[in-house]
C-alpha positions in Angstrom: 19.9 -0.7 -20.2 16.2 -1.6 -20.2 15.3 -4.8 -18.9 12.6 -7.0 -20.1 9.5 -6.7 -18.2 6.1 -8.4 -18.3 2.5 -7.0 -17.0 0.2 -10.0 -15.6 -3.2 -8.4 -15.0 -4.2 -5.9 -18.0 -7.0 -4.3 -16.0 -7.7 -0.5 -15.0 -4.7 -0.7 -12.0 -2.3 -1.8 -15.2 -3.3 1.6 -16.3 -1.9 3.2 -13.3 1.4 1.6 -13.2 2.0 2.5 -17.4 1.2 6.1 -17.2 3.9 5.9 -14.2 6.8 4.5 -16.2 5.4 6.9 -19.4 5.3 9.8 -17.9 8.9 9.4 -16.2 11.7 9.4 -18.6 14.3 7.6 -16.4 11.7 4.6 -16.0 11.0 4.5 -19.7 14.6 4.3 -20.0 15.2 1.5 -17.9 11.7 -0.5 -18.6 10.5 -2.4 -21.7 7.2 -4.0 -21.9 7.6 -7.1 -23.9 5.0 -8.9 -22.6 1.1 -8.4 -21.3 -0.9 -11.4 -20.1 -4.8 -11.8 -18.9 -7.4 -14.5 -18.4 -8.6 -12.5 -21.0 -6.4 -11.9 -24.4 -9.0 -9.2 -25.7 -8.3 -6.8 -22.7 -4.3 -7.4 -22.9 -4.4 -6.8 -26.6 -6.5 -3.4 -26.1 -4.4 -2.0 -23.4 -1.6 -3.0 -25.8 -3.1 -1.2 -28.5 -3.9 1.8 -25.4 -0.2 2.4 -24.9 1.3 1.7 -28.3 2.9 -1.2 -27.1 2.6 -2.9 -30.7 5.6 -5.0 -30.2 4.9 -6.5 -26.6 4.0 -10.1 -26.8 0.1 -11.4 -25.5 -1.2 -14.1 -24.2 -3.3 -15.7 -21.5 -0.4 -18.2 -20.3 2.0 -16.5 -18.1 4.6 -18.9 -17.7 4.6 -19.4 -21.8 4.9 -15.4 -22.3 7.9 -15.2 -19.4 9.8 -17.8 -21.5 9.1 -16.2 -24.9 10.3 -13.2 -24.1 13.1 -13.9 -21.4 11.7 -11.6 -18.9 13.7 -9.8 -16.0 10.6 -8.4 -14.6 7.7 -9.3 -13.6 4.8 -6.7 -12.8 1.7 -8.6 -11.1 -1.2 -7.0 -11.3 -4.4 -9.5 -10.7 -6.9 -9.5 -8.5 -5.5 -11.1 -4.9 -6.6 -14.8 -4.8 -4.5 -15.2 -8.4 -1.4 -13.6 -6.6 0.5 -16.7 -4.9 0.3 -18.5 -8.2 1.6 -15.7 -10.4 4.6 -14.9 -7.9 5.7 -18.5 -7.7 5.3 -18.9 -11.2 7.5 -15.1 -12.2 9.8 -16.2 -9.5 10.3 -19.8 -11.0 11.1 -18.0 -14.4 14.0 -16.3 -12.7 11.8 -12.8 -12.5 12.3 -10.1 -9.9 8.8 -9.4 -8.6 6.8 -6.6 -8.0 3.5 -7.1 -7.2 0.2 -4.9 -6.2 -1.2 -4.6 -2.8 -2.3 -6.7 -0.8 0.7 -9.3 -0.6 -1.0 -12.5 -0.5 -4.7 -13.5 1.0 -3.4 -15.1 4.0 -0.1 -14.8 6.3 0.8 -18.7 5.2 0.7 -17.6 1.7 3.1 -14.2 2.5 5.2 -16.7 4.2 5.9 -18.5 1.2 6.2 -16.3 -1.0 9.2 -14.6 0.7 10.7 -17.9 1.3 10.4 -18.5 -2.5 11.6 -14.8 -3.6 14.7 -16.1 -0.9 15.6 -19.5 -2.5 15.4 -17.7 -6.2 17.6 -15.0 -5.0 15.3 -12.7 -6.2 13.2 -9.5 -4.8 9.4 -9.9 -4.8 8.2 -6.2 -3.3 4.7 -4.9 -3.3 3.1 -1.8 -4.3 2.5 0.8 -1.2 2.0 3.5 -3.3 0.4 5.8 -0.3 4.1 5.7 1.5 5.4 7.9 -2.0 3.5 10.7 -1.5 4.7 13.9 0.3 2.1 14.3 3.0 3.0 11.0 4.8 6.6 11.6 4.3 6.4 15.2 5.8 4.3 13.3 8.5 7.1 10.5 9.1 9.9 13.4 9.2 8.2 15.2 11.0 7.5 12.6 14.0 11.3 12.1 14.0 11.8 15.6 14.8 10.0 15.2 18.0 8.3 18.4 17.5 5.7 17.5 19.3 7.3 15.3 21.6 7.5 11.6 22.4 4.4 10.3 20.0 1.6 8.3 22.0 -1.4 8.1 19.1 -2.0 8.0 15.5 -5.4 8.5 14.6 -7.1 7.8 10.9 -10.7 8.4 9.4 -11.9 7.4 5.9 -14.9 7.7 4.6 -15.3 7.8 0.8 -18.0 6.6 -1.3 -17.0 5.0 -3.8 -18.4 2.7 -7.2 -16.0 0.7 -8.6 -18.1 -2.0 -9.9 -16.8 -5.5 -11.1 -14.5 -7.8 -8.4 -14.9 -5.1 -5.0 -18.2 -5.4 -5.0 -18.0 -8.7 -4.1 -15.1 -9.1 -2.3 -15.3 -10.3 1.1 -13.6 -7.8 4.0 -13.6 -5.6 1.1 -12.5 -2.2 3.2 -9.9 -4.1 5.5 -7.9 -6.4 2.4 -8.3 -3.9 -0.3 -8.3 -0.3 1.0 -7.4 -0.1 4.6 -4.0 -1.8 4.7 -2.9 1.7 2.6 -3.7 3.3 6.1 -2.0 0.5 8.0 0.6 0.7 5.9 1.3 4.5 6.2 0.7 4.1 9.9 3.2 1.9 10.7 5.5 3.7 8.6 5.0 7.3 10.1 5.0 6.1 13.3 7.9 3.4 12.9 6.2 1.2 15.6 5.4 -2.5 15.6 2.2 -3.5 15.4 1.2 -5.6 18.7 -2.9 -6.5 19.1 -6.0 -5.2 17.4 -9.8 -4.8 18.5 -11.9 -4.7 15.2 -15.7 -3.7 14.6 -16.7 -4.9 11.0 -20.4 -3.8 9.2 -21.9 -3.7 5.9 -24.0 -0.3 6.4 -27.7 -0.4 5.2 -27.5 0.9 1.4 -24.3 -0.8 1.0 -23.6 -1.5 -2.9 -20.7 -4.4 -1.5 -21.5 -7.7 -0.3 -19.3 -7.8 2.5 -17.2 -5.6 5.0 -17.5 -2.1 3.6 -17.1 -0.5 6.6 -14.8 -1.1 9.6 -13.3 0.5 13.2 -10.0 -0.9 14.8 -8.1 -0.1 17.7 -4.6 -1.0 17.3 -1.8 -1.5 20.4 1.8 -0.3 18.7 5.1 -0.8 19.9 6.2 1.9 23.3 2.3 2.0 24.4 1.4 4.1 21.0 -2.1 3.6 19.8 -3.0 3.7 16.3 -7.2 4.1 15.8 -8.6 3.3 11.6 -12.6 4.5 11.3 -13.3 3.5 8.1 -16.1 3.6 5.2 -16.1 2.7 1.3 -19.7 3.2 1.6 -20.4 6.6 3.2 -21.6 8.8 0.8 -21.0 13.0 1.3 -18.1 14.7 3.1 -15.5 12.1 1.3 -12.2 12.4 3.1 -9.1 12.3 0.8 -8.0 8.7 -0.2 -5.2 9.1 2.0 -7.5 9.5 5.0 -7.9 12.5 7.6 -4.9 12.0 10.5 -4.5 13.6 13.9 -1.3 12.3 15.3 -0.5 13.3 19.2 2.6 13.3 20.9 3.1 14.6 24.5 3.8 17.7 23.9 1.6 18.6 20.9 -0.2 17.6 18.1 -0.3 17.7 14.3 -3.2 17.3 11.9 -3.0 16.8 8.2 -6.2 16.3 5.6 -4.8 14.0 3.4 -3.7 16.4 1.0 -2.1 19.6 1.2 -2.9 21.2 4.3 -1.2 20.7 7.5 -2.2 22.2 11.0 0.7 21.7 14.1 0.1 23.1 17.9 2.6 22.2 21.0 3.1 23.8 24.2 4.1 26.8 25.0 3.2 27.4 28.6 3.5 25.1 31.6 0.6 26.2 33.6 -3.0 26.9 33.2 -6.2 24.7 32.8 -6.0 24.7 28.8 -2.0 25.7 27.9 -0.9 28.3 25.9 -0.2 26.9 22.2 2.5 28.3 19.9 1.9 27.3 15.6 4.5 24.6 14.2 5.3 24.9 10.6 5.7 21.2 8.9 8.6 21.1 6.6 8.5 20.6 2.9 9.3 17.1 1.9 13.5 17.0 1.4 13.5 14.6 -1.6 10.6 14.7 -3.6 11.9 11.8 -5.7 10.1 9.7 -2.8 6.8 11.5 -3.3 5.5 10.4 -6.8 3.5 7.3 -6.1 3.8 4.6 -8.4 6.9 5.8 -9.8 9.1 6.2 -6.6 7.8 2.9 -5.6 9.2 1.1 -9.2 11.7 3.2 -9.0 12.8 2.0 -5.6 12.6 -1.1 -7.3 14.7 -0.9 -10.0 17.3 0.4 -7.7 17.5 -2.5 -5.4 17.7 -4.9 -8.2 20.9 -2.6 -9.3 22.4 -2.1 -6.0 21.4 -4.5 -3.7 19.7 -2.0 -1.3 16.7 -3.2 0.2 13.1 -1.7 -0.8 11.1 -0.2 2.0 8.2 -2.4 0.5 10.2 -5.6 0.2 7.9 -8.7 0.8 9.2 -9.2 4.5 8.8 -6.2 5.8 5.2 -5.7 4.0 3.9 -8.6 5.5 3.3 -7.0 9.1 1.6 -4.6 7.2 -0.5 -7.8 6.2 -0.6 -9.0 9.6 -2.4 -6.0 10.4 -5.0 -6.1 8.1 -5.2 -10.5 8.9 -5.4 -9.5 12.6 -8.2 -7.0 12.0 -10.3 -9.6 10.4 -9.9 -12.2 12.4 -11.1 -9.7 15.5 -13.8 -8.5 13.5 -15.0 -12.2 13.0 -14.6 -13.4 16.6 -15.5 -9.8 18.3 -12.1 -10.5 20.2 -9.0 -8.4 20.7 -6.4 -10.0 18.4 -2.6 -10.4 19.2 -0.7 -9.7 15.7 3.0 -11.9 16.2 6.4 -10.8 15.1 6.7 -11.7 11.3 
């Protein structure tokens, strides 16, 4: 059965969630596009025309296009300050939500939302893409093992140059709200601790092409005395690290490094004396379900299965928002030069 689903925000990241459902025939099966919506019609009516989708329904009115078309779904796309008003709105039209990163501009705002998604009866998740792909689920399992013993720090560098142009480049906090909380995300899901206070250094490096924030350094306190350390740069141009950013995660007994894409390097232990010890290789196992591991399309898939059976998303709007918190916390150290404590949400 496909359910009726509309795309609000027919930008470049719209792109990214179609060739998703296109290129995986058990989301094409379950999906239909009947509806695309933007400020501006033009740009819904050429991705519309980009992805043959000659019978969806356009428009610039979102609530008019959800009730024309009796939408199910509701994929939110826009930029973040336009998110609280196009989740109340999907959710008031009856819509299960699923909505980009980040969740809303301010805690308040995530708040609400899940309250609303709660009275509707409805799921409102959010895109965390970087948890579907296989390195940070090999990291995750591999942390559970205990390999490397009883885990005590997580440790993340990004540095990427990168252009986009148009609504980043003048974004305020720009690294922290729209990049890092990918990281945070990850982090907190690998390590499966609670995020607890934060110490954050924000700059705008000379040569900067953003107004605001591009580059940023936190020290986060987790949950059992674990500390979790972001060095971060959208600005920083040679030597890019991979989008998913370089870790080195310790535990007591060893460590494990992994570059953000293929390659993974483990050590722990294999002597109990000596000033350095002796070290013995760890192998990290192959991801067990690579249905998990395919970005976009696990994440919508995960989706679609919780509005079938009920089962919660990992992403789910209450759980996301100490993802949120993170990133909220980190900001609000960065603008005070204070250590931050992030609450129980």
């Amino acid at each position: 059965m496909q359910r009726n689903t509309v795309i609000c925000g027919c930008g470049s990241m719209a792109k990214g969630w179609l060739k998703a459902i296109a290129e995986h025939d058990e989301l094409s099966e379950k999906i239909r596009i009947v509806g695309l919506v933007d400020l501006d019609l033009g740009v819904a009516q050429n991705l519309a025309e980009e992805f043959e989708l000659a019978d969806a329904e356009c428009g610039t009115d979102l609530a008019s296009i959800l009730a024309d078309t009796r939408a199910e779904l509701l994929f939110d796309i826009v930029v973040p300050p336009a998110r609280m008003d196009v989740v109340t709105i999907g959710l008031e039209h009856g819509c299960h939500v699923l909505s980009e990163k980040p969740m809303a501009t301010s805690l308040d705002q995530a708040r609400e939302m899940i309250s609303l998604a709660g009275k509707a009866g409805r799921i409102h998740a959010v895109v965390q893409n970087r948890r579907y792909i296989s390195g940070v689920r090999r990291l995750r399992a591999f942390v559970e093992s205990a390999a490397i013993g009883e885990l005590t720090g997580v440790h993340c560098d990004f540095f990427i140059g990168a252009h986009f142009g148009g609504f980043r480049e003048e974004m305020a906090n720009v690294l922290l709200l729209d990049m890092a909380i990918h990281t945070f995300d990850a982090a907190r899901f690998v390590s499966a601790k609670v995020p607890r206070s934060v110490y954050c250094h924000e700059t705008n490096p000379a040569g900067s092409w953003y107004q605001h924030g591009a580059s940023a350094f936190a020290i986060f306190e987790m949950s059992d005395d674990v500390t979790f350390t972001y060095r971060g740069s959208w600005c920083a141009e040679g030597a890019n690290t991979s989008w998913e950013s370089q870790w080195r995660i310790t535990g007591t007994t060893g460590t494990v490094l992994w570059d953000g894409t293929d390659t993974f390097d483990a050590h722990r232990v294999a002597a109990d004396e000596g000033f350095l010890r002796d070290q013995e290789e760890l192998a990290v196992p192959e991801t067990v379900n690579v249905y998990e591991t395919e970005g976009h399309a696990s994440v919508i898939a995960a989706f679609l299965k919780a509005i079938e059976t009920g089962e919660r998303p990992e992403t789910m709007g209450d759980d996301n928002i100490k993802s949120l918190a993170m990133v909220i916390a980190a900001i609000e150290s960065a603008r005070t030069g204070q250590r931050v404590m992030i609450g129980e949400e």
